[in-house]
LUMTILO-664110 format. One record per residue (C-alpha): residue number from 0; residue in one letter; x, y, z. Coordinates in pm, 1 decimal, padded with zeros to 6 digits. Example, Ala and Ser with C-alpha at 12.3 -4.5 7.8 and 13.67 -1.06 7.14 Angstrom:
PT   nr  rest        c1        c2        c3
PT    0     a   01230.0  -00450.0   00780.0
PT    1     s   01367.0  -00106.0   00714.0
END
This chain:
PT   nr  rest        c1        c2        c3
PT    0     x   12487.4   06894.4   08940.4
PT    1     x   12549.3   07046.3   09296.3
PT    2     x   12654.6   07363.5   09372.4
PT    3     x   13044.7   07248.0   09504.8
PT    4     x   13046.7   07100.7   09131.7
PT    5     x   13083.8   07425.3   08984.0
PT    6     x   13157.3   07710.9   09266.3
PT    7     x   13468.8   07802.8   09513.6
PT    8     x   13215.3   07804.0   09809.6
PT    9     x   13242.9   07663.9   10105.1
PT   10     x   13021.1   07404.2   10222.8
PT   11     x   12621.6   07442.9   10117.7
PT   12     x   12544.5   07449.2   10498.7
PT   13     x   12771.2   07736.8   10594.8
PT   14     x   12944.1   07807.8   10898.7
PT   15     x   12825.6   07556.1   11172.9
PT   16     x   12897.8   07835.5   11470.0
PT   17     x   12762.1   08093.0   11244.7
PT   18     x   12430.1   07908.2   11215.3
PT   19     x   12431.9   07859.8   11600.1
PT   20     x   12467.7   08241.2   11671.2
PT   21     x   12141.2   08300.3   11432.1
PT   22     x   11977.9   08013.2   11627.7
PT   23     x   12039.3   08158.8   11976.6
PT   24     x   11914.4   08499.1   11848.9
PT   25     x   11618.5   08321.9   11714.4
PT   26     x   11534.4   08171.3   12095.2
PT   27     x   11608.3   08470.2   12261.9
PT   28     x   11284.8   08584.5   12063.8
PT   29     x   11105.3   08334.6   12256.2
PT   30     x   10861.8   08280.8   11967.0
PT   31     x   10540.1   07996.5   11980.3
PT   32     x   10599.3   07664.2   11842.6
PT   33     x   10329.3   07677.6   11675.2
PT   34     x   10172.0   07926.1   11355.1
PT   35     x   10338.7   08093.3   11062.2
PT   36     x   10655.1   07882.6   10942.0
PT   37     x   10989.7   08058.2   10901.0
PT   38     x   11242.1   07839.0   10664.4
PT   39     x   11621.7   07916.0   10562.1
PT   40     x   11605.6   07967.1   10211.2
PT   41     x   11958.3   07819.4   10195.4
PT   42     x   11847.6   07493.3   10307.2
PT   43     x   11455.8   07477.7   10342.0
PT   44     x   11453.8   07390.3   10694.0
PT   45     x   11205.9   07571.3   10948.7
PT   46     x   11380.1   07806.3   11142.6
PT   47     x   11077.5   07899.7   11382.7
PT   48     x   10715.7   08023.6   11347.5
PT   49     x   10574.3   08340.8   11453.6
PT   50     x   10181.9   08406.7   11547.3
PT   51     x   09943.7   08403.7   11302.7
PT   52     x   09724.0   08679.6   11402.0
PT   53     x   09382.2   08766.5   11215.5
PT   54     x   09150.2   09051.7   11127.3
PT   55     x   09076.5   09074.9   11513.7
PT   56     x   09386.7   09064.8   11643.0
PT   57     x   09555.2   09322.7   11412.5
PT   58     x   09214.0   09598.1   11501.7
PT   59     x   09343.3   09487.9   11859.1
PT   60     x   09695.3   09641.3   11751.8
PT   61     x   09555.8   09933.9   11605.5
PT   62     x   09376.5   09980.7   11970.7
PT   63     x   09629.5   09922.6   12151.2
PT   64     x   09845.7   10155.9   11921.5
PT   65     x   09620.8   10417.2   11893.5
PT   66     x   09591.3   10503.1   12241.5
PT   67     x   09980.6   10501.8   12314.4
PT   68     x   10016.8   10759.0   12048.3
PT   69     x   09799.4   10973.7   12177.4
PT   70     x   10088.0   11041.6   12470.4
PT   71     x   10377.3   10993.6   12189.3
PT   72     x   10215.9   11246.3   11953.9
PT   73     x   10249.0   11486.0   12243.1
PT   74     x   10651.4   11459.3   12355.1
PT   75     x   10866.5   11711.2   12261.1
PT   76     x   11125.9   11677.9   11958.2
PT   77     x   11400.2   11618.2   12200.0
PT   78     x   11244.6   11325.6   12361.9
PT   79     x   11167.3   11139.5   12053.3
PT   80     x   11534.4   11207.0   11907.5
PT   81     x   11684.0   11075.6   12237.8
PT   82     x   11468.4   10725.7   12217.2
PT   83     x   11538.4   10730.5   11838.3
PT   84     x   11952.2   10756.2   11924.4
PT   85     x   11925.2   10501.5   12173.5
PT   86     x   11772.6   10224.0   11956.6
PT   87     x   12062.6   10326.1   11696.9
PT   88     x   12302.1   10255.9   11978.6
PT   89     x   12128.1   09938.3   12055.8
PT   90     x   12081.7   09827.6   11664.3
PT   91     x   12490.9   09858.2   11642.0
PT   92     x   12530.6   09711.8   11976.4
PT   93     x   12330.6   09415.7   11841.6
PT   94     x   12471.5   09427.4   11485.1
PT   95     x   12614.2   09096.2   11480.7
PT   96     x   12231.3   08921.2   11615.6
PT   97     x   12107.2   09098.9   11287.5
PT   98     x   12307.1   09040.8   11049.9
PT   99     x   12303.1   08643.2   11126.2
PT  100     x   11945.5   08674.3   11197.1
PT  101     x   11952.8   08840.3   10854.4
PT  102     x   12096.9   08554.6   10671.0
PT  103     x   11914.0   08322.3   10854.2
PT  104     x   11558.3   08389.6   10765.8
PT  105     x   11627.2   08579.4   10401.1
PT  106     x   11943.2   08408.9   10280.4
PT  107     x   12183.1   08690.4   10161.7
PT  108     x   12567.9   08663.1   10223.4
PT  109     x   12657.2   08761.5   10578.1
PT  110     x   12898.0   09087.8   10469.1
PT  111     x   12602.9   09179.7   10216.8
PT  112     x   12382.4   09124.0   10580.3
PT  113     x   12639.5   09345.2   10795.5
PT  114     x   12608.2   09614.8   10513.5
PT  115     x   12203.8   09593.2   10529.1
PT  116     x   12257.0   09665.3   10919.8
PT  117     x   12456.8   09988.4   10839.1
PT  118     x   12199.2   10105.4   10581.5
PT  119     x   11930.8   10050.3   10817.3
PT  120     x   12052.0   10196.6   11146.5
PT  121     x   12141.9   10490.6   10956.8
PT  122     x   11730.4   10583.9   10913.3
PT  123     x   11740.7   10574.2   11215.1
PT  124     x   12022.4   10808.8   11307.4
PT  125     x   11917.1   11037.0   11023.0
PT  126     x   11527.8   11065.8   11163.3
PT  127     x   11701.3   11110.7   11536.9
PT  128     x   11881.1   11397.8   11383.1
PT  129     x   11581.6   11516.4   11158.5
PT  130     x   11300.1   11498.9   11514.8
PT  131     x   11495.9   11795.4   11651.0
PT  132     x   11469.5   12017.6   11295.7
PT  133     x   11099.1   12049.6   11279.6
PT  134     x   10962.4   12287.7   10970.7
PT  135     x   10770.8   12578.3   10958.2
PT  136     x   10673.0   12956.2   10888.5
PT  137     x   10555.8   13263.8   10966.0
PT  138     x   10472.7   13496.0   10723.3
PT  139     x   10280.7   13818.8   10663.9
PT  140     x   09976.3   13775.6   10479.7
PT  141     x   09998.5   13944.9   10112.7
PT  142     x   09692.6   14206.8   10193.3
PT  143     x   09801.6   14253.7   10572.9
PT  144     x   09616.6   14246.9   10865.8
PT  145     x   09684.9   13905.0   10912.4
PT  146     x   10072.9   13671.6   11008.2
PT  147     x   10032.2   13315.9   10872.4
PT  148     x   10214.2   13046.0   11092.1
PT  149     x   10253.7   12710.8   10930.4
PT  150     x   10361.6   12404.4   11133.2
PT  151     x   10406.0   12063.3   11111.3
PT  152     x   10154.9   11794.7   11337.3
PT  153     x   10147.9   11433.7   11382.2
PT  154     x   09965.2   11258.4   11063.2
PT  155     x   09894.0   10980.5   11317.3
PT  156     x   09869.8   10602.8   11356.9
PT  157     x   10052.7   10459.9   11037.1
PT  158     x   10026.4   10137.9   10958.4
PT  159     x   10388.1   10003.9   10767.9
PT  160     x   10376.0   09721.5   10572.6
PT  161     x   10716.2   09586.5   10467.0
PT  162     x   10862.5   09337.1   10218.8
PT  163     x   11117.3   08991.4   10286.7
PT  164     x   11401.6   09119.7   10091.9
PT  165     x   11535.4   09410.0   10329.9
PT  166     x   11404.0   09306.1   10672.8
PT  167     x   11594.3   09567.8   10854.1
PT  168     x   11619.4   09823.8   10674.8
PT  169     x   11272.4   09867.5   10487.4
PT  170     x   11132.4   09826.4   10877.9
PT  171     x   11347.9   10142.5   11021.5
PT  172     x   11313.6   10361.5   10676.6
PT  173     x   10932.5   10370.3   10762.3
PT  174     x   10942.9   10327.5   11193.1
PT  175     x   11186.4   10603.5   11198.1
PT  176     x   11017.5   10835.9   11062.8
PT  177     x   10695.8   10772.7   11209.2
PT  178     x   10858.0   10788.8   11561.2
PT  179     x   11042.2   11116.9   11462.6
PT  180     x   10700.1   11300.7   11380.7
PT  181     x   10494.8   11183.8   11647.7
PT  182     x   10343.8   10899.6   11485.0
PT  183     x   10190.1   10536.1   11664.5
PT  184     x   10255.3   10244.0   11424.0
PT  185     x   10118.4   09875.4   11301.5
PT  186     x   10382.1   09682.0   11170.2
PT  187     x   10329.1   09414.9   10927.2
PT  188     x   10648.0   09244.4   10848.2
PT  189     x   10699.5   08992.3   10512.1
PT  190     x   10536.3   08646.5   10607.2
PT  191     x   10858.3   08541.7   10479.6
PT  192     x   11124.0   08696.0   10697.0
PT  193     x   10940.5   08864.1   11018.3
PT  194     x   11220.0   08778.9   11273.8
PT  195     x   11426.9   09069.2   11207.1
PT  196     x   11132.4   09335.3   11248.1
PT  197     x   11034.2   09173.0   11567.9
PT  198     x   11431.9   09164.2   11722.3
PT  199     x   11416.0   09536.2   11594.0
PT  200     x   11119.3   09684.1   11769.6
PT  201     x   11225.4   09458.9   12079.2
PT  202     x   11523.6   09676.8   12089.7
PT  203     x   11329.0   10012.4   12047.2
PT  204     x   11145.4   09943.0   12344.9
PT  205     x   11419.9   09875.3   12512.5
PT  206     x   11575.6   10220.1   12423.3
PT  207     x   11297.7   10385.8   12584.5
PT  208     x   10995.6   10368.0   12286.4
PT  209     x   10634.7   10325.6   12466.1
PT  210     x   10556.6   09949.1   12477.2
PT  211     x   10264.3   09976.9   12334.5
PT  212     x   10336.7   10206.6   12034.2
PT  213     x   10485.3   10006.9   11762.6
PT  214     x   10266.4   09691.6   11729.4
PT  215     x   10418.7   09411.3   11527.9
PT  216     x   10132.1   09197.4   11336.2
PT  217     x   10272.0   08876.8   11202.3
PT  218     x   09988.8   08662.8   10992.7
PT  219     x   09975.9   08499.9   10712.3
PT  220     x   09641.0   08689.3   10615.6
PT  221     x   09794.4   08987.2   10421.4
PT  222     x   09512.2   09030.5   10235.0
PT  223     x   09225.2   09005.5   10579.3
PT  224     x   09515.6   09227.9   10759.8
PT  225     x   09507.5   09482.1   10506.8
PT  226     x   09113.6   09489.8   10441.2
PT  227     x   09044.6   09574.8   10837.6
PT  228     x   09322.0   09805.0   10931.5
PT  229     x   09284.9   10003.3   10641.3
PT  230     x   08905.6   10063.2   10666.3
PT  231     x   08910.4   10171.1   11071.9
PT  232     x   08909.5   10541.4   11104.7
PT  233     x   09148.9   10556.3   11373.2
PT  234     x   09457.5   10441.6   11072.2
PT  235     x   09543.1   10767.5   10903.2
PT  236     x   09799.9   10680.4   10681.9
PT  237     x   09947.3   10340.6   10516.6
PT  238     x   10314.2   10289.7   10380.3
PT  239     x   10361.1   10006.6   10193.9
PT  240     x   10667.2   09843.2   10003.1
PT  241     x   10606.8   09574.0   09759.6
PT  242     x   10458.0   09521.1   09407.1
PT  243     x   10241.1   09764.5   09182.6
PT  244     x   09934.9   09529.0   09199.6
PT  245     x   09940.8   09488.7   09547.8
PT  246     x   10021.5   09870.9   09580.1
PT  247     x   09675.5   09954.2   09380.3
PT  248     x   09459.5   09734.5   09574.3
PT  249     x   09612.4   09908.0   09917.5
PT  250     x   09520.0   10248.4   09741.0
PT  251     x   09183.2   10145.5   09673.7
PT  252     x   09102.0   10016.6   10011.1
PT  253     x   09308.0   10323.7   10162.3
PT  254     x   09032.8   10554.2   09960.2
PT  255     x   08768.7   10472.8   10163.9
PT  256     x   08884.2   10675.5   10435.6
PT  257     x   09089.6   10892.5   10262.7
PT  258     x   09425.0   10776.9   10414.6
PT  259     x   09767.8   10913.1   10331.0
PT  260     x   09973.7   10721.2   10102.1
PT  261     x   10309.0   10616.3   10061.4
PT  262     x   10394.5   10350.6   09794.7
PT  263     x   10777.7   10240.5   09704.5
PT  264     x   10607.6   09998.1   09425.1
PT  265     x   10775.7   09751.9   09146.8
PT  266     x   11080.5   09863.5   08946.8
PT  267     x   11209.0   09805.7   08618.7
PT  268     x   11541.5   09966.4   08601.6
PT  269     x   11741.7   10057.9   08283.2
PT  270     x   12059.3   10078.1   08297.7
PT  271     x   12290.6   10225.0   07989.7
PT  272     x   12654.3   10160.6   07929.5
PT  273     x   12789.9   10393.7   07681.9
PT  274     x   13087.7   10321.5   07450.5
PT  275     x   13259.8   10632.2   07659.7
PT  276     x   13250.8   10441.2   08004.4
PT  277     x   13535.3   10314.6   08161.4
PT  278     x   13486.6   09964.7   08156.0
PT  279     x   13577.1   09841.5   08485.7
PT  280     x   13392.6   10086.9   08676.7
PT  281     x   13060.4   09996.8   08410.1
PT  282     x   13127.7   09631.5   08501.9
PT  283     x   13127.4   09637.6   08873.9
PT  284     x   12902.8   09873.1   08879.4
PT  285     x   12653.7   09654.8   08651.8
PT  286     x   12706.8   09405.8   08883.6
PT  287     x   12639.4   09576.5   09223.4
PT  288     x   12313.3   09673.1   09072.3
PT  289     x   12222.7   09317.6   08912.2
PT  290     x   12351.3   09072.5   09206.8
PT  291     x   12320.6   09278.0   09552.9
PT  292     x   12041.3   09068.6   09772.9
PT  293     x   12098.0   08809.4   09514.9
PT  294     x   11894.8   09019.5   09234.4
PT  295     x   11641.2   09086.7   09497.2
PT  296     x   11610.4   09433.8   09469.7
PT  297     x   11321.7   09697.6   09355.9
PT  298     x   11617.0   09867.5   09245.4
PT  299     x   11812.8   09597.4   09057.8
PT  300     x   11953.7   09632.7   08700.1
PT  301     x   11640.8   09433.9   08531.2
PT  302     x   11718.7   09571.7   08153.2
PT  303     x   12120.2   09645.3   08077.5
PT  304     x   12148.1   09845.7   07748.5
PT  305     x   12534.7   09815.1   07588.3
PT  306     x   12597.9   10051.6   07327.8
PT  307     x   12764.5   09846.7   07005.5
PT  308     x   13092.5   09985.1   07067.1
PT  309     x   13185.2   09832.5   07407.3
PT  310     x   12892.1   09596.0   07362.2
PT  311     x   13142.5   09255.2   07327.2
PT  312     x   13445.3   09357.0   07587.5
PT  313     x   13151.0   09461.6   07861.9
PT  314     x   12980.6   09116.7   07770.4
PT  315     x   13286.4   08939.5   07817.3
PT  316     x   13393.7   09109.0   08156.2
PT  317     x   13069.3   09087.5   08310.5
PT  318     x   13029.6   08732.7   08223.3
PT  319     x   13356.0   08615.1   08386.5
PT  320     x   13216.4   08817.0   08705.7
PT  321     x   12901.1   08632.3   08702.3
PT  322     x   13060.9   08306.7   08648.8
PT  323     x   13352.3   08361.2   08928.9
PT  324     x   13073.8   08418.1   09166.9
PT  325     x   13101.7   08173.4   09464.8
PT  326     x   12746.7   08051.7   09520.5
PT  327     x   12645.3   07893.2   09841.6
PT  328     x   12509.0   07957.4   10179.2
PT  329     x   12533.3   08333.9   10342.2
PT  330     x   12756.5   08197.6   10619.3
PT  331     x   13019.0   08061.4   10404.8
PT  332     x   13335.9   08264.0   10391.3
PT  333     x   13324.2   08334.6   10037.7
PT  334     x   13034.0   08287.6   09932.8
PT  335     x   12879.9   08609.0   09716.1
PT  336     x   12548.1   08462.6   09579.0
PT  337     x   12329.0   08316.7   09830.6
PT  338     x   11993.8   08131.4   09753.8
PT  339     x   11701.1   08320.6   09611.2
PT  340     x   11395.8   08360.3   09870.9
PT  341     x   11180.2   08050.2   09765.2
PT  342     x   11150.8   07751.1   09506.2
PT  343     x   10880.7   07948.9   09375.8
PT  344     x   11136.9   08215.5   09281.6
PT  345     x   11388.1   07918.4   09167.7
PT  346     x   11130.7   07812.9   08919.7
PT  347     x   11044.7   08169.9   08812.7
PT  348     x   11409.7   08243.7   08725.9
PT  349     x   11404.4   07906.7   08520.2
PT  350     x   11087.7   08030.1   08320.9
PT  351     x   11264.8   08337.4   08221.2
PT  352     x   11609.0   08163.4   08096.3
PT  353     x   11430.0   07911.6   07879.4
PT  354     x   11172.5   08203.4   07718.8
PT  355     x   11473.2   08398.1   07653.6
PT  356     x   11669.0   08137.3   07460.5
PT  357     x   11355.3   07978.7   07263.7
PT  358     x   11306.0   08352.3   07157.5
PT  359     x   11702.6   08410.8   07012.1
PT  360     x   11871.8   08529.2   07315.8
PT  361     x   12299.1   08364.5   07360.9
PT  362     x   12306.6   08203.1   07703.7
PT  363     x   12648.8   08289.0   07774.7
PT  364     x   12690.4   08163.6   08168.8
PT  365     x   12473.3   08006.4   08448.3
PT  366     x   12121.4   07904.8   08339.2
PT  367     x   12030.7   07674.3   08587.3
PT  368     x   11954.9   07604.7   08892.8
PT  369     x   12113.5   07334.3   09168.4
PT  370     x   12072.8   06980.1   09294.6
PT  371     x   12024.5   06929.1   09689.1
PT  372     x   11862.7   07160.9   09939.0
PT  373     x   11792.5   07533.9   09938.3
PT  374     x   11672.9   07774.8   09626.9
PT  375     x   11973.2   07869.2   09477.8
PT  376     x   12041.5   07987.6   09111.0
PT  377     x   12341.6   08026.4   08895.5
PT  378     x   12475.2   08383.8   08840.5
PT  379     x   12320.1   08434.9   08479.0
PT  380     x   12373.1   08606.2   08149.4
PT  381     x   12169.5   08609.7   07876.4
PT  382     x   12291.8   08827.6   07577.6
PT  383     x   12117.3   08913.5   07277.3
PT  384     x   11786.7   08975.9   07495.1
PT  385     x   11509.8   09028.9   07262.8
PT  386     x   11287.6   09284.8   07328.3
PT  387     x   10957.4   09095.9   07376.5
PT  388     x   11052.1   08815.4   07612.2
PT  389     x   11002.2   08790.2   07964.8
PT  390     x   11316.0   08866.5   08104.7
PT  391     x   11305.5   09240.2   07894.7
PT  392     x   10957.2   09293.3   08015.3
PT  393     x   10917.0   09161.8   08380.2
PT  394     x   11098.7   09247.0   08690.0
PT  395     x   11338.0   08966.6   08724.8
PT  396     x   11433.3   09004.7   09070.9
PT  397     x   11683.0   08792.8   09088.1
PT  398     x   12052.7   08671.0   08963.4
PT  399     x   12020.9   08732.4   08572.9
PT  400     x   12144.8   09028.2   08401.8
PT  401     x   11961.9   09038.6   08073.1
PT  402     x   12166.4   09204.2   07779.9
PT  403     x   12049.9   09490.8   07515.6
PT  404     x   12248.5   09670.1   07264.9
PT  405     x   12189.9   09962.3   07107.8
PT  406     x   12332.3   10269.6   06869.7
PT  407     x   12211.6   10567.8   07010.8
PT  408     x   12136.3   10776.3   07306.6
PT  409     x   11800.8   10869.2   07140.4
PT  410     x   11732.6   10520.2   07064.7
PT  411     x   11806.1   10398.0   07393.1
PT  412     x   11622.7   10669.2   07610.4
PT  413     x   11304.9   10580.2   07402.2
PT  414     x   11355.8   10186.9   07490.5
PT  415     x   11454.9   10281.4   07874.0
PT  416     x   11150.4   10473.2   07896.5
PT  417     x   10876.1   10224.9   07725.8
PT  418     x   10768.0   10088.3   08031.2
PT  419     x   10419.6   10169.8   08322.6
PT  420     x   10678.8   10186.6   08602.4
PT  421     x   10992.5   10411.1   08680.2
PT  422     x   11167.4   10361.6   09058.9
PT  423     x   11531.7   10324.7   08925.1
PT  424     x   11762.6   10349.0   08702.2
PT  425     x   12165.9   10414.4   08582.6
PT  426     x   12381.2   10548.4   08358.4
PT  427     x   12747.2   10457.5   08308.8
PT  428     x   12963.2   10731.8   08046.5
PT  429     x   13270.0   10972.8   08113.9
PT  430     x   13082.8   11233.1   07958.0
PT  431     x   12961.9   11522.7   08257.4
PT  432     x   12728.3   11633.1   07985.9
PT  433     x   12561.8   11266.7   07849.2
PT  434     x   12549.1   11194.0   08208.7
PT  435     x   12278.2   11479.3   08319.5
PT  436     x   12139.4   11474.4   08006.6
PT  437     x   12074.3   11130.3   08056.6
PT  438     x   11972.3   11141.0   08378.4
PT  439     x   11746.7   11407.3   08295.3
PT  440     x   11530.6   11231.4   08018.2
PT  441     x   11485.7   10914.5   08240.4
PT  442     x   11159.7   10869.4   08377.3
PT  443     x   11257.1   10773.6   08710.0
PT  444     x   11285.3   10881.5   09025.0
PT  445     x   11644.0   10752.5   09119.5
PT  446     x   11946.1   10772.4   08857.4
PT  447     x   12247.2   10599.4   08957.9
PT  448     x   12551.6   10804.9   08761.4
PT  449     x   12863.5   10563.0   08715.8
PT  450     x   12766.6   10346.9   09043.4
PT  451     x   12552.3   10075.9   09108.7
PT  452     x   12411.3   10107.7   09453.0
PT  453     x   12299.7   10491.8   09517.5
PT  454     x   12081.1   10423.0   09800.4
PT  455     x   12142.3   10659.0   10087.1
PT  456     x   11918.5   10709.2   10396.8
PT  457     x   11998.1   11114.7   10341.4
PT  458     x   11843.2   11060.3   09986.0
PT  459     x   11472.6   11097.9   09886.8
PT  460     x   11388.5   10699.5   09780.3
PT  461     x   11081.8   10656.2   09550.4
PT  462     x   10957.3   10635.5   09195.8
PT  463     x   10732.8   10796.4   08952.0
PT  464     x   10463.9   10659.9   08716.3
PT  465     x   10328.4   10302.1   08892.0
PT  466     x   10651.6   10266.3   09105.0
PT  467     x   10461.5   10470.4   09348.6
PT  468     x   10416.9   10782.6   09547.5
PT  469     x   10600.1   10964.4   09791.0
PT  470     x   10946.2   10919.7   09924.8
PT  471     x   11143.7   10761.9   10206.5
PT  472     x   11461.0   10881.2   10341.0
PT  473     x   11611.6   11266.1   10389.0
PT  474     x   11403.2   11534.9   10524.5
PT  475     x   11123.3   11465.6   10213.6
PT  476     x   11064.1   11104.6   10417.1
PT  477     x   10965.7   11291.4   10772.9
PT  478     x   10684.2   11491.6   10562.0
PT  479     x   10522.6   11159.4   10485.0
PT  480     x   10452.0   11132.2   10845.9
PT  481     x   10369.7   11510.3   10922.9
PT  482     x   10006.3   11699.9   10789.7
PT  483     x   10073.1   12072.5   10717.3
PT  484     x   09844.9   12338.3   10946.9
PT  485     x   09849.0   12736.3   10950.8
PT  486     x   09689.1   12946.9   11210.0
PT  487     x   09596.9   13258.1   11044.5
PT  488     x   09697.0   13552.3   11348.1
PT  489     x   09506.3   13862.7   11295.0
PT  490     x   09675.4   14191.4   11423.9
PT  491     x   09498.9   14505.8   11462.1
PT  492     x   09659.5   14811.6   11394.5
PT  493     x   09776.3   15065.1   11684.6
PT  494     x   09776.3   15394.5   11447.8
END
């Protein structure tokens, strides 16, 4: 079975002069011939390779940023909110290199790519606007005698490591914010989709960052990268998006030295449809939270609980979604499911259909994967989901929306909350009231009310329990990068 066999799409190899734009974009980068492989998910082929730097080479990057920060620590608010509105300029200037370059290397449709490049430029406006609003205080101290001034200081050089399935925009919601408080960086992009990162901080430069202040490490030595960064006392803090396993290990390596932390760190998201919701709003927005990036999303919809009452029309409506969805390459016109990041992923996504069925679940479309080249998957749902399988207990990341019912709010609020991790989740009901009640009792730290994608660069991102610590975006995202002083100002009396 191919994927023409059963999809509108266009052809599996996109738009020709689509794929040539990417490819220029790609040589502009002037990039070795030689190192870390880059491939288009979409078809497999190598795209490019990047270096593949080791241990020595990153400490080298921490030198080298280390000592430009020392000057960047010290420019006024101003001057880092001018650089940081000039490489927003550029990043829309250059919108259309990124978004192809998006689809390129990571695979997801090109208008799903353009709206990645507004969500990512916009950190960086926001932190432009944020550098010029720095925090503090000055306050009499309770027993007098004394003012206490608080202010906010450079935590210093950061080192950001970032995942494949966002390449812009996970990149800027840490640089920005680094840049806006002063901060030097190391940049480790996803092995798997680097390009992006480098075009970006190519373009920063070019607005008028330091050189020498945002160093890009591409290697396919996370693991060697991460052990001798981490551990060199110049590095004094470490953001880090991925999963909760690899989020612990970074912890305990970044407790050596006591670094600050931020971790955005695996997600299992509930979401609830109540038999009060309108029904085309719960549908679409069930599906923007199960198929944006292709199901490749911390964020995603990973466990969808129906309430009995709507339980069969929602079933039915989202399954005619899923299996209307064009499937084919991210430059195709119409194409609204690209290919998942990897074979490995292909295979994963397989793993989780077949446990569900074999366990009792109704495999009502997709299910299956495609002949020919590239790592695509059907749009998939399984209804029925029992509790115990794989796709109820894992996060799927990817294009299968795995279906609960339930009877009651109490019932379903115990089920939503049964789980170690807690970045996301949504609630879809007409009811003002069930709606913030809901959204109070969820153990997360994002509730989506009635919509499926609430991300929002003015919006505190991050989760509780083991989806990690700290937040990225709004004004709570520049803290992450600041360290809190007070000078304590005696005054002597004059009576």
């Amino acid at each position: 079975m191919t994927i023409a066999d059963t999809t509108r799409s266009g052809p599996l190899a996109g738009d020709a002069h689509r794929i040539a734009h990417a490819d220029r974009v790609i040589a502009s980068l002037g990039l070795p011939s030689s190192g870390v492989a880059v491939a288009d998910p979409a078809t497999g082929e190598r795209i490019a390779a990047v270096p593949d730097l080791d241990a020595g080479d990153a400490l080298e990057a921490v030198a080298t940023a280390h000592a430009a920060g020392r000057s960047w620590a010290r420019t006024t608010p101003r001057q880092r909110a001018d650089v940081l509105h000039a490489w927003y300029d550029l990043l829309i200037d250059h919108r259309d290199d990124l978004a192809h370059l998006i689809v390129r290397e990571m695979g997801k449709p090109l208008a799903e790519a353009y709206a990645e490049v507004q969500y990512g430029t916009d950190f960086v406006r926001w932190y432009a606007e944020e550098a010029v609003r720095p925090r503090g205080d000055y306050r009499e101290a309770p027993n007098g005698g004394a003012q206490i001034i608080t202010r906010r200081s450079p935590v210093g050089l950061s080192v950001l490591i970032t995942p494949w399935n966002f390449p812009l925009a996970m990149a800027t919601r840490k640089i920005a914010p680094a840049l806006a408080a002063g901060c030097a960086a190391v940049v480790k992009p996803a092995a798997l989709t680097p390009l992006t990162t480098i075009l970006a901080v190519r373009l920063a430069i070019e607005a008028g960052m330091p050189d020498d202040l945002v160093q890009v490490v591409t290697t396919s030595g996370a693991s060697a990268f991460s052990e001798a960064v981490l551990r060199d006392p110049r590095v004094r803090k470490v953001s880090f998006t991925g999963s909760t396993p690899v989020g612990r290990t970074l912890l305990e390596l970044a407790s050596a030295t006591v670094l600050r932390t931020s971790m955005e760190l695996g997600g299992n998201a509930p979401l609830i449809v109540f038999d009060d919701a309108d029904l085309g709003r719960a549908v679409e927005g069930a599906y923007a939270a199960k198929m944006r990036n292709v199901g490749q999303s911390c964020i995603g919809a990973n466990r969808i609980y129906v309430q009995d009452g709507i339980a069969a029309d929602f079933v039915d409506a989202l399954t005619e979604r899923l299996a209307s969805a064009p499937v084919g390459s991210g430059f195709a016109d119409d194409a609204l499911v690209g290919p998942v990041i990897d074979d490995r992923a292909a295979q994963q996504m397989q793993r989780y259909v077949d446990d569900a069925v074999t366990r009792g679940a109704t495999l009502r479309t997709g299910g299956h994967g495609f002949d020919g080249a590239g790592h695509f998957y059907a749009p998939t749902l399984l209804d029925h989901v029992p509790v115990d399988c794989l796709a109820a207990t894992s996060e799927i990341f990817g294009p299968i929306a795995a279906i609960q019912r339930f009877s009651t709010q109490a019932e379903v609020l115990e089920r939503a909350n049964d789980t170690d991790l807690g970045l996301a989740g949504y609630v879809f009901t007409e009811s003002l009231d069930r709606a913030f009640d809901v959204a109070d009792l969820l153990e997360t730290g994002i509730v989506g009310i009635n919509q499926g994608v609430p991300s929002n660069a003015a919006a505190p991102f991050g989760g509780v329990k083991q989806s990690g610590l700290g937040r990225e975006g709004s004004a709570e995202g520049l803290e992450e990068y600041e360290t809190i002083r007070f000078y304590n100002l005696a005054r002597r009396s004059t009576t």
